[in-house]
N, CA, C and O atoms as a Tripos MOL2 file, in Angstrom:
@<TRIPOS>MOLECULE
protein
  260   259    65     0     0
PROTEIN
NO_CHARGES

@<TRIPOS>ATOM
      1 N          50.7310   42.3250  181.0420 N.3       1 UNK1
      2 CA         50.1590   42.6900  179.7630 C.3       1 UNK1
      3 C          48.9510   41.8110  179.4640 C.2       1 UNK1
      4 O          47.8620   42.3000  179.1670 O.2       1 UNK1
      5 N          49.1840   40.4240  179.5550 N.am      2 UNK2
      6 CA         48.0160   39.5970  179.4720 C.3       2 UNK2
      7 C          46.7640   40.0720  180.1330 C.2       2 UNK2
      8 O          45.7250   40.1130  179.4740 O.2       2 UNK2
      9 N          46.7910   40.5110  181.6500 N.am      3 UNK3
     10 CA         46.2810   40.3310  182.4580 C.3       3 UNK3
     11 C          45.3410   41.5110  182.3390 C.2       3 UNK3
     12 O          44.2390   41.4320  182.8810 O.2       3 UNK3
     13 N          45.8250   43.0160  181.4170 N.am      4 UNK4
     14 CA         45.0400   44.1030  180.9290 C.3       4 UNK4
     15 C          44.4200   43.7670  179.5840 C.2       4 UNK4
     16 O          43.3200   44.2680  179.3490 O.2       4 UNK4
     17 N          44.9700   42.9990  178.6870 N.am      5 UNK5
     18 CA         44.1250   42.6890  177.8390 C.3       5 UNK5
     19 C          43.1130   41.8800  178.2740 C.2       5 UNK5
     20 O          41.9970   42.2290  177.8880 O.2       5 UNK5
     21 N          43.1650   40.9440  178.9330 N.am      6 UNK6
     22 CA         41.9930   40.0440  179.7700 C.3       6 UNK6
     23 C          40.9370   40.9340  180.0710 C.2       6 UNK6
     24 O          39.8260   40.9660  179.5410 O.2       6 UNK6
     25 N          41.4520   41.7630  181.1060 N.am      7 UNK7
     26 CA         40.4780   42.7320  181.4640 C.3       7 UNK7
     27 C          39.6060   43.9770  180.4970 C.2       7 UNK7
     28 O          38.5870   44.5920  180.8110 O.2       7 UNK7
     29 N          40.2560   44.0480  179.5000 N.am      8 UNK8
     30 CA         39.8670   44.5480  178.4680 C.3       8 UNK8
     31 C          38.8670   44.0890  177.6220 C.2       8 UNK8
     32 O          38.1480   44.9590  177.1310 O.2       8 UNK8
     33 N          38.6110   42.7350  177.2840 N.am      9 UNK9
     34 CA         38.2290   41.8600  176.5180 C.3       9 UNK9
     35 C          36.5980   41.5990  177.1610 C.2       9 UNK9
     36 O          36.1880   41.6960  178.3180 O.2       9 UNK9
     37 N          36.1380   41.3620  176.3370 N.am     10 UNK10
     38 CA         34.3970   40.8190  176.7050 C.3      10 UNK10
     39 C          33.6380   40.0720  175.7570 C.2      10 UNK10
     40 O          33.5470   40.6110  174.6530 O.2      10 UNK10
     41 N          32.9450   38.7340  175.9290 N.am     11 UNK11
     42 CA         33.1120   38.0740  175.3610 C.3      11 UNK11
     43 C          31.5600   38.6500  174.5710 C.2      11 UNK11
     44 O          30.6860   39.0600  175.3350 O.2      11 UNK11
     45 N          31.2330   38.6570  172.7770 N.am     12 UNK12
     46 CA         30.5110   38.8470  172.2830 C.3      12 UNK12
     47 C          30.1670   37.6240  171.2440 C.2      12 UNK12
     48 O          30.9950   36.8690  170.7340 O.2      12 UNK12
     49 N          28.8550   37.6130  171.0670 N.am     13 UNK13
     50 CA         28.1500   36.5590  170.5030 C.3      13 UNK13
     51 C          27.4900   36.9810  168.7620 C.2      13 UNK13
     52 O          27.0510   36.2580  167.8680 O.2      13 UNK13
     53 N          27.6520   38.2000  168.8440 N.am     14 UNK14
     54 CA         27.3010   39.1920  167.9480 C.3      14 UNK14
     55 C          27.9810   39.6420  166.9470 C.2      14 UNK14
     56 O          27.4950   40.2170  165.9740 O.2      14 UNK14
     57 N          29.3250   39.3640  167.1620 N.am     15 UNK15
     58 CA         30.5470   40.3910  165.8970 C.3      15 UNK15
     59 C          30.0330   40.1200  164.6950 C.2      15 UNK15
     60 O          30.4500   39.0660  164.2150 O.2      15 UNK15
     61 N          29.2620   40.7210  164.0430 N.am     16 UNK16
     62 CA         29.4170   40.5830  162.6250 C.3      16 UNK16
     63 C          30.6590   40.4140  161.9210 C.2      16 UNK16
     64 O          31.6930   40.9090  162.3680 O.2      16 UNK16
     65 N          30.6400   39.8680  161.0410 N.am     17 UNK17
     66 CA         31.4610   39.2140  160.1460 C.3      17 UNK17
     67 C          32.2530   39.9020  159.1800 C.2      17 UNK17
     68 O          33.3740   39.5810  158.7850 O.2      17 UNK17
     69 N          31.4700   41.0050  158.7970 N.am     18 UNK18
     70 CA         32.3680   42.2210  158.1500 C.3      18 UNK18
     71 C          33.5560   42.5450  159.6030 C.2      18 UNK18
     72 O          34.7710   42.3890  159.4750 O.2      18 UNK18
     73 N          33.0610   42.8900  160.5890 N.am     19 UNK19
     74 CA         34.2000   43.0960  161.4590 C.3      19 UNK19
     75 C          35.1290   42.0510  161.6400 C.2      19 UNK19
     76 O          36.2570   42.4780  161.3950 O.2      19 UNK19
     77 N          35.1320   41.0890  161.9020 N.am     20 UNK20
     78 CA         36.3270   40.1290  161.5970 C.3      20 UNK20
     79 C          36.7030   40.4130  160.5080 C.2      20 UNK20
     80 O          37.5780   41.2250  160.8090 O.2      20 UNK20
     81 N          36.7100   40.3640  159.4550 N.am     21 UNK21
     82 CA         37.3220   40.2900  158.3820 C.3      21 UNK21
     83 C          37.9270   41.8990  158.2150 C.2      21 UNK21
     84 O          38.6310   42.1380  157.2340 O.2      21 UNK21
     85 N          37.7010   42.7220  158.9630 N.am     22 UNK22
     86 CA         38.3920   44.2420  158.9370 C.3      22 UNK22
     87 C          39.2590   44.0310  160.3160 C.2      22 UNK22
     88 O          40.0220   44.9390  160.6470 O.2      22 UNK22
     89 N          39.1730   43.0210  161.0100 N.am     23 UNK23
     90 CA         40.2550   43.0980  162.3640 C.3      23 UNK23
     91 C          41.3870   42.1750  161.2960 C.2      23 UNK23
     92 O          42.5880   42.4480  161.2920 O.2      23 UNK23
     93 N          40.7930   41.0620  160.4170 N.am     24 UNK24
     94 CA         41.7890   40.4350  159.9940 C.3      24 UNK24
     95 C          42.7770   41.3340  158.5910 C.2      24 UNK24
     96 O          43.9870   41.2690  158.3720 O.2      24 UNK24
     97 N          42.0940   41.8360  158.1160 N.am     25 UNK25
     98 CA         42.7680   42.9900  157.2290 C.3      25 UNK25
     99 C          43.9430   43.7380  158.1750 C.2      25 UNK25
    100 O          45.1650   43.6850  158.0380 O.2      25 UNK25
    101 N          43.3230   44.2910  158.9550 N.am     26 UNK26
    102 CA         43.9840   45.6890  159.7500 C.3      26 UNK26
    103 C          45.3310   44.5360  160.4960 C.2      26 UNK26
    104 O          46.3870   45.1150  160.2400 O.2      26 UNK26
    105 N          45.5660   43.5820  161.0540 N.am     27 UNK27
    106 CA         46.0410   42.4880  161.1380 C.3      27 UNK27
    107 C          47.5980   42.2030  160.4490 C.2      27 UNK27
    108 O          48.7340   42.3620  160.8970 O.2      27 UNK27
    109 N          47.0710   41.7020  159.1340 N.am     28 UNK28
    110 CA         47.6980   41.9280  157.9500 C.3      28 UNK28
    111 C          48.8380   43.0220  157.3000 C.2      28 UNK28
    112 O          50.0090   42.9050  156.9410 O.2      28 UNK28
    113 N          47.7290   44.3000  157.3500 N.am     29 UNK29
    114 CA         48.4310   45.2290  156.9670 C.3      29 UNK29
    115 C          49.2140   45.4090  158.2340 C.2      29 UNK29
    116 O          50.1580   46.0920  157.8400 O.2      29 UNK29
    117 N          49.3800   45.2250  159.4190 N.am     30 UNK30
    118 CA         50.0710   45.8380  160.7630 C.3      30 UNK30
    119 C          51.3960   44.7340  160.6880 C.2      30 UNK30
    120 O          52.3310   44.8250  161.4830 O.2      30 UNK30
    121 N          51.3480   43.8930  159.8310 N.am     31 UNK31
    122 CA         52.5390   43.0320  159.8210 C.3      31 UNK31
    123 C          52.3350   42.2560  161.0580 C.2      31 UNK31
    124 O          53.3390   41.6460  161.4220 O.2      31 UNK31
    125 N          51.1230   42.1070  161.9080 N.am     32 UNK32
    126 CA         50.9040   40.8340  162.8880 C.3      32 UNK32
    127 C          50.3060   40.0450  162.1670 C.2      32 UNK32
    128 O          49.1950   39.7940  162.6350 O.2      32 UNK32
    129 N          50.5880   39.3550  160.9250 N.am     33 UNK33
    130 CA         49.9160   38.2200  160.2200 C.3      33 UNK33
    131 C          50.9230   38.2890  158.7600 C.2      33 UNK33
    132 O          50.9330   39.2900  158.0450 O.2      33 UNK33
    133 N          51.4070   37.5620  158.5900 N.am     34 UNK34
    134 CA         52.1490   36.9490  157.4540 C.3      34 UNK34
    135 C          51.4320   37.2180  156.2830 C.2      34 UNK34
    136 O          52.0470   37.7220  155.3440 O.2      34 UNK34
    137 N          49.8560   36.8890  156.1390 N.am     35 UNK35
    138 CA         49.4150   36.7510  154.8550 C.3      35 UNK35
    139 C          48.1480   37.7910  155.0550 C.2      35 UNK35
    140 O          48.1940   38.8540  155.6740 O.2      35 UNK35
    141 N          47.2320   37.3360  154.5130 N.am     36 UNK36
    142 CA         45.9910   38.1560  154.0290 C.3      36 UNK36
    143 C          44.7910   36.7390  154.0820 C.2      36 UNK36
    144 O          44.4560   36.0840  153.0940 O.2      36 UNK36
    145 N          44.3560   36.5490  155.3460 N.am     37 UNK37
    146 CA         43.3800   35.1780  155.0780 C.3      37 UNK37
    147 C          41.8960   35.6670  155.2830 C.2      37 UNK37
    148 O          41.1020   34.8970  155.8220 O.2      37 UNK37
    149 N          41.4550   37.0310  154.8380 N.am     38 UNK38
    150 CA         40.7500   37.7560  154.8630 C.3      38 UNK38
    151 C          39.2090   36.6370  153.8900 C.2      38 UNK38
    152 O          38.0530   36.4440  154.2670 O.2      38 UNK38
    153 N          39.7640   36.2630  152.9110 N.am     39 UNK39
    154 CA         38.9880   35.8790  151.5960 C.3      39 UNK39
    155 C          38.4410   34.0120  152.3380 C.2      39 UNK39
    156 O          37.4330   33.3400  152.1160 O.2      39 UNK39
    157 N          39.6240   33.7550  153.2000 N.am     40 UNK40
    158 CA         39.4950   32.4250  153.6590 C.3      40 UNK40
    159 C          38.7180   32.4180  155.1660 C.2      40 UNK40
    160 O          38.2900   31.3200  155.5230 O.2      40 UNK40
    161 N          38.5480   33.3480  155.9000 N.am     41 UNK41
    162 CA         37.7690   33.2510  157.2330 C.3      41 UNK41
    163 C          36.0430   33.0480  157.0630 C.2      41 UNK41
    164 O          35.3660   33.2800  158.0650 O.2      41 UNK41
    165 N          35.4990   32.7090  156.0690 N.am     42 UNK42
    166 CA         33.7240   32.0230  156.5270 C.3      42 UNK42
    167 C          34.6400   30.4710  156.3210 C.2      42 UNK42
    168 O          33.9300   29.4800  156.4990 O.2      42 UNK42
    169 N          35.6800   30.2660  156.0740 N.am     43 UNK43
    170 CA         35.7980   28.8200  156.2750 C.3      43 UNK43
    171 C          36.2400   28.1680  157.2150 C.2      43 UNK43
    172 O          36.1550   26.9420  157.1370 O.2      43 UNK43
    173 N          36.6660   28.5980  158.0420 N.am     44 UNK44
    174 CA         37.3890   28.5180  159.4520 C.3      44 UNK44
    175 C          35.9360   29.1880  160.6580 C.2      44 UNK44
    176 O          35.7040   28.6270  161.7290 O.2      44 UNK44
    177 N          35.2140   30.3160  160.2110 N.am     45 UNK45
    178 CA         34.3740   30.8460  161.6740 C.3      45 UNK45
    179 C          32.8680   30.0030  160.9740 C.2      45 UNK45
    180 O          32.1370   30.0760  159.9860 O.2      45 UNK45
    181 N          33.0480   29.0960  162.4080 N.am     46 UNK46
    182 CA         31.9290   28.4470  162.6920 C.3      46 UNK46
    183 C          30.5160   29.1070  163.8890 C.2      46 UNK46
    184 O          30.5730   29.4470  165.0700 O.2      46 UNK46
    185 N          29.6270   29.0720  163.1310 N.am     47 UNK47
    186 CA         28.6970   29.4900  164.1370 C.3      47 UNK47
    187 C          27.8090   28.4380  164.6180 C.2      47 UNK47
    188 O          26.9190   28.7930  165.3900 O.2      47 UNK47
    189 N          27.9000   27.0800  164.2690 N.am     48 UNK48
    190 CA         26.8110   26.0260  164.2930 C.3      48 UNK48
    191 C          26.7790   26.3890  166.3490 C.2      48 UNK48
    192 O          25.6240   26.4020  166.7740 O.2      48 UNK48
    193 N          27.2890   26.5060  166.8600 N.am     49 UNK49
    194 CA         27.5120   26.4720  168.3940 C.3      49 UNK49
    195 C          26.3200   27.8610  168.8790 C.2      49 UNK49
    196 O          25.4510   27.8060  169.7490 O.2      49 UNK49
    197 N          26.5880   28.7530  168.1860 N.am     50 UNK50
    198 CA         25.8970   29.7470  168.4290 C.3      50 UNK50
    199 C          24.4200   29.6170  168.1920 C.2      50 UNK50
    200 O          23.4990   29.8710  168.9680 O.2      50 UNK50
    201 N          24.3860   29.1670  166.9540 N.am     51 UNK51
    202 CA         22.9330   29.3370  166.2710 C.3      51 UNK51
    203 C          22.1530   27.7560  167.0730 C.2      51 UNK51
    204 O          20.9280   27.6940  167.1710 O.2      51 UNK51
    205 N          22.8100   26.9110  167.4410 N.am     52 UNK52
    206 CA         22.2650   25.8620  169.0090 C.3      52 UNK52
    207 C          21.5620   26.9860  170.0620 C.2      52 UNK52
    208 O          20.3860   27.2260  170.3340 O.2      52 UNK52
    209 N          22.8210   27.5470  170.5140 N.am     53 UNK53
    210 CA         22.7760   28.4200  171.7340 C.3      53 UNK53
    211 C          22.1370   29.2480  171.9640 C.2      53 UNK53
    212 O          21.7540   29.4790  173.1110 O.2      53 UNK53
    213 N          21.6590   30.3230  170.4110 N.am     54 UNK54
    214 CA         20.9720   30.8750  170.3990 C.3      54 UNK54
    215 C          19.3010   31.1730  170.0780 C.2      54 UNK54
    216 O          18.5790   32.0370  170.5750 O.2      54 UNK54
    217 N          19.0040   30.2250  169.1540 N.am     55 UNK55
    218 CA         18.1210   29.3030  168.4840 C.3      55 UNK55
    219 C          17.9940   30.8260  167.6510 C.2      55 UNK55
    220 O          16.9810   31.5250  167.6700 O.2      55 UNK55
    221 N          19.2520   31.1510  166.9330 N.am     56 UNK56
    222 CA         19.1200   32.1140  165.5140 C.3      56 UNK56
    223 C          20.3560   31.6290  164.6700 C.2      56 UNK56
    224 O          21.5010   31.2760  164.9520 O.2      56 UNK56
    225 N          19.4670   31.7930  163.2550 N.am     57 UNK57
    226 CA         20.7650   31.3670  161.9840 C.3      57 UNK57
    227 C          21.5380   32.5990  162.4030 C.2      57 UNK57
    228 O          21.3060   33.6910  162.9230 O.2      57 UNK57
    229 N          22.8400   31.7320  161.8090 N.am     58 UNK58
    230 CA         23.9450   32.2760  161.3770 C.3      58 UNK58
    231 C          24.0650   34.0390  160.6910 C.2      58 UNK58
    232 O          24.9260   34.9170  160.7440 O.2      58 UNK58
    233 N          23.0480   33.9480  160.2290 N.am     59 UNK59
    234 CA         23.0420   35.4200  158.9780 C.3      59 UNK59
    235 C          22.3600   36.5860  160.1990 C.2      59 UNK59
    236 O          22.2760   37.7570  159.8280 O.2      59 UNK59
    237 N          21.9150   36.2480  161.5550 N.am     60 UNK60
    238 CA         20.8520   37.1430  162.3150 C.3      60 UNK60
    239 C          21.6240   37.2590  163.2860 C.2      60 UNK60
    240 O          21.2480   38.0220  164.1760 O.2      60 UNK60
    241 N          22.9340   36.5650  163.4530 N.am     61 UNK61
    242 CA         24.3320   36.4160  164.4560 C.3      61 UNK61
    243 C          24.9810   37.5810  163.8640 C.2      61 UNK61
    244 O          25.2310   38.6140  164.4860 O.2      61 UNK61
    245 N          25.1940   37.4070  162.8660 N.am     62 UNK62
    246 CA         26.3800   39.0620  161.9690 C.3      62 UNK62
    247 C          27.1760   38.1290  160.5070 C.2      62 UNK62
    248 O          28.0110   38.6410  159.7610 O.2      62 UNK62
    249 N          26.7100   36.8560  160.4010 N.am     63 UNK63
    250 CA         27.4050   35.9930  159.3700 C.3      63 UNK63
    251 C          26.8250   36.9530  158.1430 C.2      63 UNK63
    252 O          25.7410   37.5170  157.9920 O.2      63 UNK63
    253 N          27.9240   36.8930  157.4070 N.am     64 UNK64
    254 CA         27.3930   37.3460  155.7640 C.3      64 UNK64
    255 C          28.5310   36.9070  154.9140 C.2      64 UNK64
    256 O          29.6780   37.3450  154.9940 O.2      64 UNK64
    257 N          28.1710   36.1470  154.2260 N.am     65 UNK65
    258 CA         29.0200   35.4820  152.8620 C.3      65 UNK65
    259 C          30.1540   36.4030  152.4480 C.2      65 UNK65
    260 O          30.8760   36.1040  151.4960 O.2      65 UNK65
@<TRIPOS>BOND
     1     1     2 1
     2     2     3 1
     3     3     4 2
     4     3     5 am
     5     5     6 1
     6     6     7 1
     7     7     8 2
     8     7     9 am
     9     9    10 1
    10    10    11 1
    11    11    12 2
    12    11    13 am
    13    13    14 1
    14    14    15 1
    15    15    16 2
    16    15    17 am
    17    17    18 1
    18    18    19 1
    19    19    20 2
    20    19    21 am
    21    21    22 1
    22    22    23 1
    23    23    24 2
    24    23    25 am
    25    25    26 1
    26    26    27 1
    27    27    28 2
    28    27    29 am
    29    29    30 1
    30    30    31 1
    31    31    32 2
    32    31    33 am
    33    33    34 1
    34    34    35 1
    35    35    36 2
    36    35    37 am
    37    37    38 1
    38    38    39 1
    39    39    40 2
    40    39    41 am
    41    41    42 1
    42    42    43 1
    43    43    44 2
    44    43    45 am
    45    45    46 1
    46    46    47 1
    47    47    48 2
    48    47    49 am
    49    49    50 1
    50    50    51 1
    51    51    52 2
    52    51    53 am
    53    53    54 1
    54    54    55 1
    55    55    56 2
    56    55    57 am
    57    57    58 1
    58    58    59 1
    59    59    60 2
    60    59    61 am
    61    61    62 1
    62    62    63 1
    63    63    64 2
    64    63    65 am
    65    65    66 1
    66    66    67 1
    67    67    68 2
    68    67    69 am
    69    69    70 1
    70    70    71 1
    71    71    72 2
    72    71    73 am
    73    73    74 1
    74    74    75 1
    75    75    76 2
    76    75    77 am
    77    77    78 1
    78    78    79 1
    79    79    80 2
    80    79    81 am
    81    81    82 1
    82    82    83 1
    83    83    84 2
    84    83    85 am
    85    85    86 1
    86    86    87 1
    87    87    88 2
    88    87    89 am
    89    89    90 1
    90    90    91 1
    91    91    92 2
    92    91    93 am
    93    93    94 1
    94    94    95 1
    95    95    96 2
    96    95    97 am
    97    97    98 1
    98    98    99 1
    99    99   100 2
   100    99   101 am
   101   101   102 1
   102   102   103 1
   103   103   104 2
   104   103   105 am
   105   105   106 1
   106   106   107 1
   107   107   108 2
   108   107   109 am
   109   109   110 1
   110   110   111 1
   111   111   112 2
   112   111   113 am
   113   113   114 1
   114   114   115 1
   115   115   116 2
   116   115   117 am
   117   117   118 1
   118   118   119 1
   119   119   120 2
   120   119   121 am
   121   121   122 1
   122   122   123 1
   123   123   124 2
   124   123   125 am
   125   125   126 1
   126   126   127 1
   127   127   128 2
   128   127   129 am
   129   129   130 1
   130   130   131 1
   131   131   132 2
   132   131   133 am
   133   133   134 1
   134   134   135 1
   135   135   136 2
   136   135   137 am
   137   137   138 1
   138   138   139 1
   139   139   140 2
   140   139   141 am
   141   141   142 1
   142   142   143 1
   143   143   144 2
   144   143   145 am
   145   145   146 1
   146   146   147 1
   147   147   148 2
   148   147   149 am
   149   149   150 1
   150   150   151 1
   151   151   152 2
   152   151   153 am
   153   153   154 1
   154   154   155 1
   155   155   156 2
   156   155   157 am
   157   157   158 1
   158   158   159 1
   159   159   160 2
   160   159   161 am
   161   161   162 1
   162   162   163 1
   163   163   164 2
   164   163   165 am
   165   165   166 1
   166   166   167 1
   167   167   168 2
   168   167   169 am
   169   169   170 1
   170   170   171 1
   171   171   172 2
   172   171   173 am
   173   173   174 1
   174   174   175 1
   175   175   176 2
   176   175   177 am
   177   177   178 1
   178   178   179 1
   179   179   180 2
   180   179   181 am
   181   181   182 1
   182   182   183 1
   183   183   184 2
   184   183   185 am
   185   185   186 1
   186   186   187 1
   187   187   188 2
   188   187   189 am
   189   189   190 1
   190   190   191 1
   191   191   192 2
   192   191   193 am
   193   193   194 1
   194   194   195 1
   195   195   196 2
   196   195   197 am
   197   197   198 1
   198   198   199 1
   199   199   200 2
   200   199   201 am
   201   201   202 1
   202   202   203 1
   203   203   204 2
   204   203   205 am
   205   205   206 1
   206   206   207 1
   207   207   208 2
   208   207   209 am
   209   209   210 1
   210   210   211 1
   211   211   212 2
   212   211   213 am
   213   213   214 1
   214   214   215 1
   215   215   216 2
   216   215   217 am
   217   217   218 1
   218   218   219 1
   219   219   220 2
   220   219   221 am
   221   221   222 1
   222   222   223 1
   223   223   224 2
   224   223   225 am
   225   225   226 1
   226   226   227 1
   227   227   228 2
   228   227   229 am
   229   229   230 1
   230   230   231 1
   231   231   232 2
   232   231   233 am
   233   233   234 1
   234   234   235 1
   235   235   236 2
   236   235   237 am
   237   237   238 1
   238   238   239 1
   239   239   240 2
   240   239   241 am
   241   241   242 1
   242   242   243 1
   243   243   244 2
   244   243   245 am
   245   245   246 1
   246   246   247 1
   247   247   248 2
   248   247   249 am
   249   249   250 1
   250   250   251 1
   251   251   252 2
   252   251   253 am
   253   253   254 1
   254   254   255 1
   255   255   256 2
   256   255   257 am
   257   257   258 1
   258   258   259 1
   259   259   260 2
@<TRIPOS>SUBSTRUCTURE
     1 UNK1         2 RESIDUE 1 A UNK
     2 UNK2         6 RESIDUE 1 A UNK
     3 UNK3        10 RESIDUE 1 A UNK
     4 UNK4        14 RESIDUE 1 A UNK
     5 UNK5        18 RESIDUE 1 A UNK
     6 UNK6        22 RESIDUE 1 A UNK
     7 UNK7        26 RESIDUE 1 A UNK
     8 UNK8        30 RESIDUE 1 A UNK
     9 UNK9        34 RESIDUE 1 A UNK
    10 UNK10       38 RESIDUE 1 A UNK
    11 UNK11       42 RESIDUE 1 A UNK
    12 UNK12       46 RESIDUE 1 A UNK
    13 UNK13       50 RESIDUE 1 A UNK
    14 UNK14       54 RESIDUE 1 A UNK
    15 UNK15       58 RESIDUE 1 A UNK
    16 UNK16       62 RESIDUE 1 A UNK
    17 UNK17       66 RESIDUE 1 A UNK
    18 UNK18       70 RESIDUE 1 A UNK
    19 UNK19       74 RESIDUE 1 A UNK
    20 UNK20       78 RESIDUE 1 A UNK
    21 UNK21       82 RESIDUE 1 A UNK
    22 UNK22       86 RESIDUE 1 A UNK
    23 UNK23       90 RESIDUE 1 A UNK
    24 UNK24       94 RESIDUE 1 A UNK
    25 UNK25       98 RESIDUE 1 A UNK
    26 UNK26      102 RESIDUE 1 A UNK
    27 UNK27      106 RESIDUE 1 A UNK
    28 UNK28      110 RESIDUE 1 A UNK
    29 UNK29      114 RESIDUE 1 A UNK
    30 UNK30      118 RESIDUE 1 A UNK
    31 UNK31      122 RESIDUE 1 A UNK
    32 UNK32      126 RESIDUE 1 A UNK
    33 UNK33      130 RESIDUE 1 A UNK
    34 UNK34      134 RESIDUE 1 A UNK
    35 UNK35      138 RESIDUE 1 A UNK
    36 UNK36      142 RESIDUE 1 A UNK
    37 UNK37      146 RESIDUE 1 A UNK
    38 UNK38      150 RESIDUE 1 A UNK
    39 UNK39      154 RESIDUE 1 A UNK
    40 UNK40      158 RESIDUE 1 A UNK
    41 UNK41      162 RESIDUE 1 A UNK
    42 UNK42      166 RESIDUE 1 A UNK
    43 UNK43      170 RESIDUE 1 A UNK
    44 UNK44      174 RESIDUE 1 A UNK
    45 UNK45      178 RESIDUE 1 A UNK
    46 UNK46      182 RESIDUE 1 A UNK
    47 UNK47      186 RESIDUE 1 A UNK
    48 UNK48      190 RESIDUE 1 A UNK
    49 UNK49      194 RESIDUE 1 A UNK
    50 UNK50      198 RESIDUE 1 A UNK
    51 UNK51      202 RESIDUE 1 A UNK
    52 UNK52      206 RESIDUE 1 A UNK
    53 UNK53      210 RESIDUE 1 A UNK
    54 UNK54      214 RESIDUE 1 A UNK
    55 UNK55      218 RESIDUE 1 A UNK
    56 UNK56      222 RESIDUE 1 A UNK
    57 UNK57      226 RESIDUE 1 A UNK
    58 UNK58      230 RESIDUE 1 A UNK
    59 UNK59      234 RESIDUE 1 A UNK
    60 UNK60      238 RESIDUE 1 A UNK
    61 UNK61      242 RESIDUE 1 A UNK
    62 UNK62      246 RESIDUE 1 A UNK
    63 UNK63      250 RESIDUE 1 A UNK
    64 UNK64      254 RESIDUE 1 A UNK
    65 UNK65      258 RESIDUE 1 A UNK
């Protein structure tokens, strides 16, 4: 099972931030997450690594408040 999700998976530099926060909703509601930390994820997803890596802010990555 691991080993098809692995293969499934590709690593993106791009996810906008509305999409996390709709994987973490959908999450939630699916009962694979206890709570709702929907309101709390720009405090936990760091982009300082990216916006190095990429030499673009945060907001031109997919970040939005």
């Amino acid at each position: 099972m691991a080993r098809l999700a692995v293969d499934n998976c590709q690593p993106l530099v791009d996810i906008p931030m509305g999409t996390i926060r709709q994987i973490s909703k959908a999450m939630y509601e699916l009962g694979i997450q206890k709570g709702d930390v929907t309101a709390d994820l720009p405090k936990f997803v760091d982009y300082s690594f990216l916006e190095k890596a990429t030499g673009k802010k945060k907001e031109a990555l997919g970040f939005a408040a």
